[in-house]
N, C-alpha and C positions, 0 to 999 in steps of 0.2 A: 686638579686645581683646587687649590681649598677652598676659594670663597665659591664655587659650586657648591662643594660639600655643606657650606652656609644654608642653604637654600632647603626646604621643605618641600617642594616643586623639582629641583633636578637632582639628578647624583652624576658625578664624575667615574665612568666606565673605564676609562684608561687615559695618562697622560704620557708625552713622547718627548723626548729631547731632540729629537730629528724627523725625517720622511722617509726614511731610506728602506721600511719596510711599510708604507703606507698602504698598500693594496692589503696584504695578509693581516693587517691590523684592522682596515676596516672591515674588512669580509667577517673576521671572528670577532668583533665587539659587535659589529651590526647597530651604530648610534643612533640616535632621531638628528641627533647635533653636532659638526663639527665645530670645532673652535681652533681656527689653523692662523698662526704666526706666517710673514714672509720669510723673515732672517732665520734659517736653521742650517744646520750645520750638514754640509753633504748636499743634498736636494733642498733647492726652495721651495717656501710655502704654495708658490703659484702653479710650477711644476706638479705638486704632488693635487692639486684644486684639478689641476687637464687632467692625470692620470685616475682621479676617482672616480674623475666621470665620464671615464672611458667604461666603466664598468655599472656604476650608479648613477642617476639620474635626480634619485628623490630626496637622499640625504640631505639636510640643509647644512651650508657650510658658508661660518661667518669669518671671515677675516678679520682677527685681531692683533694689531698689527703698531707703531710708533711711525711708519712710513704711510705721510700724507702726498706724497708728489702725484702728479697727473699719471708719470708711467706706470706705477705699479698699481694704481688703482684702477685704470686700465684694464694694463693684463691681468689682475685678480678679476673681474667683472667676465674680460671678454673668456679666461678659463671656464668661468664656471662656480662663480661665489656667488649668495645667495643672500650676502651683504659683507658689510665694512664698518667696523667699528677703529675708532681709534684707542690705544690703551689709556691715553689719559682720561677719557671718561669713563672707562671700561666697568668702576668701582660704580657709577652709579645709575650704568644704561645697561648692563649685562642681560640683568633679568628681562627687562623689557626688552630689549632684541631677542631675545630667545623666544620671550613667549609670540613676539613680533613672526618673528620667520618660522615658527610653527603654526602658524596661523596663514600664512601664506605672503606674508608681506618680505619687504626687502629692507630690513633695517641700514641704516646709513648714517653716521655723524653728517650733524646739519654742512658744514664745509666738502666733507665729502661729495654729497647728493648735487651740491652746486656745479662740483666739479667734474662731476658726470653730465649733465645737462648743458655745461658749457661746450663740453667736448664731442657732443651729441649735433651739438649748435653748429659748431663749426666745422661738422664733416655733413652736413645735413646737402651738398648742395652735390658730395657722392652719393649720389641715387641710383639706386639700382631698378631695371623693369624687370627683373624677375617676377611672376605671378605664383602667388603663395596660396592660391585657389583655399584662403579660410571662409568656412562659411560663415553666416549674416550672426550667427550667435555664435559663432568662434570672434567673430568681428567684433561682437559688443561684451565679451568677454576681458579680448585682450585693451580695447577700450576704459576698460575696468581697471585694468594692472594697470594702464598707464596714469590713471587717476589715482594710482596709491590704494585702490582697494586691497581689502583681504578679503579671502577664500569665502568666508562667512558672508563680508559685504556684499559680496558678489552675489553670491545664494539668494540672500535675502532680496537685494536690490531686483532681480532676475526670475525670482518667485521659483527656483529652481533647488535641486537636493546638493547639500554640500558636496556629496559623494560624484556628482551628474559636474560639477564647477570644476571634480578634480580631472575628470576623464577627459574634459573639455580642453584644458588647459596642459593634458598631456599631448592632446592631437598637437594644438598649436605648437608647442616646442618641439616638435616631429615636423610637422610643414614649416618652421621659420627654421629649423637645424640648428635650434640654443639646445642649452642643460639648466637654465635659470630664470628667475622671474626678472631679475634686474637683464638677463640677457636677449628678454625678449621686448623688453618692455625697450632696451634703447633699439632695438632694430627695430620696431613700430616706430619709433621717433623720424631716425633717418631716413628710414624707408618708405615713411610717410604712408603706411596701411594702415594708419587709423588715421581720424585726425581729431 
């Protein structure tokens, strides 16, 4: 992607016309960052979002995308995106999403994020008793994510090693059964484990 190549901060490893070999692509590039389209030709972008993280977990993978409607932002979220950009700001939110979700956050165009929380809003009343047995600092953790912290925030706020934030935040997505921060932070929502 060239306006990567722009950038002094990232480099562009490989770019795809499709997903149709997305496993052996990401296994051999090995990215900190995906940047995955829905509309590709063959498999969809959301399809190939489930299938990386069948395998990976850590990747960050931002949805860049022209499809603003509730389902696909959805299914990109409940796969396994790590955010949501729209392409018309894409020229001048790119950087800072990037360095946003390597940081640990969940970038989002402001419309987006709304329409997450809406839709959060209105299943909120599907409650599940499942017991997610997170402990009292897994609890003020994922507290954190839902407050839009980042990894650092979190550290900092918690007096805790950024390294100790990440272990922490691996158990949770292990006890809640996400792959994402935006996936865990809306099952805290509905599920009401944090408040």
């Amino acid at each position: 992607m060239q306006l990567i190549n722009t950038s002094d901060d990232y480099s562009c490893s490989g770019a795809f016309n499709n997903c149709n070999n997305v496993i052996d692509d990401v296994k051999t590039l090995n990215p900190d960052v995906i940047l995955m389209d829905i509309d590709m030709n063959g498999r969809s972008g959301i399809e190939a979002v489930r299938l990386i993280r069948e395998f990976n977990s850590e990747v960050k993978i931002i949805i860049l995308t022209v499809f603003d409607d509730n389902k696909n932002v959805i299914d990109a979220i409940s796969a396994g995106a790590s955010g949501y950009l729209l392409k018309k700001y894409s020229f001048d939110k790119l950087f800072t999403a990037i360095a946003e979700v390597l940081d640990g956050g969940a970038p989002m165009s402001s419309n987006i994020a709304r329409m997450v929380l809406e839709h959060v809003a209105s299943n909120s009343s599907f409650i599940t008793t499942e017991k997610y047995e997170l402990t009292a600092r897994e609890k003020d953790i994922l507290t954190a994510l839902v407050k839009g912290y980042s990894y650092k925030m979190i550290a900092s706020s918690l007096f805790i090693s950024f390294e100790t934030v990440k272990t922490h935040i691996r158990n949770i997505y292990e006890k809640l059964h996400v792959h994402s921060q935006s996936e865990a932070v809306a099952k805290a929502l509905k599920n009401r484990i944090v408040k």
